[in-house]
C-alpha positions in Angstrom: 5.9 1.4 17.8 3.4 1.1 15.5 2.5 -2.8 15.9 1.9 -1.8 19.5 -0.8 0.8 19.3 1.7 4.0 19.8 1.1 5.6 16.5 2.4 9.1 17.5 5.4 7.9 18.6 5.9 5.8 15.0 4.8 8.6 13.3 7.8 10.7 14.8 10.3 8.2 13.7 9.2 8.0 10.3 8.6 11.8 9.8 12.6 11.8 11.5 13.7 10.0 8.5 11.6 11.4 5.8 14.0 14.4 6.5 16.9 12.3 6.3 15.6 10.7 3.0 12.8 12.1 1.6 13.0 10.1 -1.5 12.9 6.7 0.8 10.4 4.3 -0.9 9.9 2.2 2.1 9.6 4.8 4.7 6.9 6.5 2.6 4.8 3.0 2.6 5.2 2.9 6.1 3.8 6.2 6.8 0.9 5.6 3.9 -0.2 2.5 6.2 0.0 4.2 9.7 -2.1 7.7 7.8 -4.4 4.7 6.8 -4.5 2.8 10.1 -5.7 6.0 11.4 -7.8 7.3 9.2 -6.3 9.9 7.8 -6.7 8.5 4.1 -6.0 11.6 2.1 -2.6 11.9 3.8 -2.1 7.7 3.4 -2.8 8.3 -0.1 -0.5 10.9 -1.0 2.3 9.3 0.6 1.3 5.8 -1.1 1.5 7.5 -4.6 4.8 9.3 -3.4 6.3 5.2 -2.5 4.9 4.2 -6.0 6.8 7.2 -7.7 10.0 6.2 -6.0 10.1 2.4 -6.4 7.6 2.4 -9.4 8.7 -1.5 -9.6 8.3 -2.3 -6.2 5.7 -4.6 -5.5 5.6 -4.0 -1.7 4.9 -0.2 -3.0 2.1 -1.1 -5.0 0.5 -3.4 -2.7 0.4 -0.1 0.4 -1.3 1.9 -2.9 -3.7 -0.6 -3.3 -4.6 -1.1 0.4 -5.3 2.8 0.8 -7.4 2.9 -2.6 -9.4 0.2 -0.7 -10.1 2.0 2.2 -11.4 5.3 0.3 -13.8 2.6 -1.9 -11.8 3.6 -5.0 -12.0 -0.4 -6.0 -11.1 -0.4 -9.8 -7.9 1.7 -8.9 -7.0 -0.5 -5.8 -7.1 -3.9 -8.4 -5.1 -2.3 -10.7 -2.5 -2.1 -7.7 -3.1 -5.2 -6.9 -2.7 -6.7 -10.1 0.4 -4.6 -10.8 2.2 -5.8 -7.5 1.2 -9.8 -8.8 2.4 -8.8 -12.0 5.6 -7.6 -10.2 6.5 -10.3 -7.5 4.1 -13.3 -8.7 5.9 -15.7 -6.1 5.1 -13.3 -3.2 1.4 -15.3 -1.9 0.3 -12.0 -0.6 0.4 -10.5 -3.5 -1.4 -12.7 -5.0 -3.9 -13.1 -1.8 -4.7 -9.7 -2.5 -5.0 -9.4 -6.0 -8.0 -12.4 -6.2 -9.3 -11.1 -3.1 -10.0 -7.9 -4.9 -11.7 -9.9 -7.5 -13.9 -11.8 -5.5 -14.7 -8.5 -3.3 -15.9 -7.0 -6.7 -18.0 -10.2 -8.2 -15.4 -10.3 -10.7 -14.4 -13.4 -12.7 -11.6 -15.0 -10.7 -8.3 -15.2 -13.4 -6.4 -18.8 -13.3 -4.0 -18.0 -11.3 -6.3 -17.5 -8.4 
């Protein structure tokens, strides 16, 4: 629903099964990038952290953090999650996309694998 502008109704869905599974890594991304999409970044940032705390090694996880650290200008933070979810799945290009593209953003000295 939400790739096709009806946020409420994703946002039901998701809420639906944060009740089922409120540990649920991936559902808590997904509602981090619809708060974001909206936003709402306080709320995308708390459930960012919450899909960080419950797959701490997943890069996809890191990669939501990062995109909502973005959005509230908190750059050093969101490299660090960048960096982290490189460090994590370095075959995965968007990682890596977004990683050096925080770099470059920041005027930073772009590492060799970018």
């Amino acid at each position: 629903y939400a790739s096709y502008g009806i946020h409420d109704r994703a946002y039901d869905y998701l809420a639906a099964g944060l009740v089922l599974q409120p540990t649920h890594a991936g559902l808590h991304a997904a509602v981090a990038r619809l708060w974001r999409d909206w936003g709402r970044h306080e709320r995308a940032l708390r459930h960012a952290h919450l899909a960080v705390r419950y797959a701490p090694d997943s890069a996809a996880a890191q990669t939501v953090l990062g995109s909502v650290l973005w959005a509230i200008d908190a750059r050093d933070d969101a490299t660090r999650a960048f960096a982290r979810a490189f460090a994590l799945e370095p075959a995965a290009p968007w990682a890596r996309h977004n990683w050096c593209a925080a770099i470059a953003a920041r005027g930073g000295r772009r590492p060799f694998a970018c």
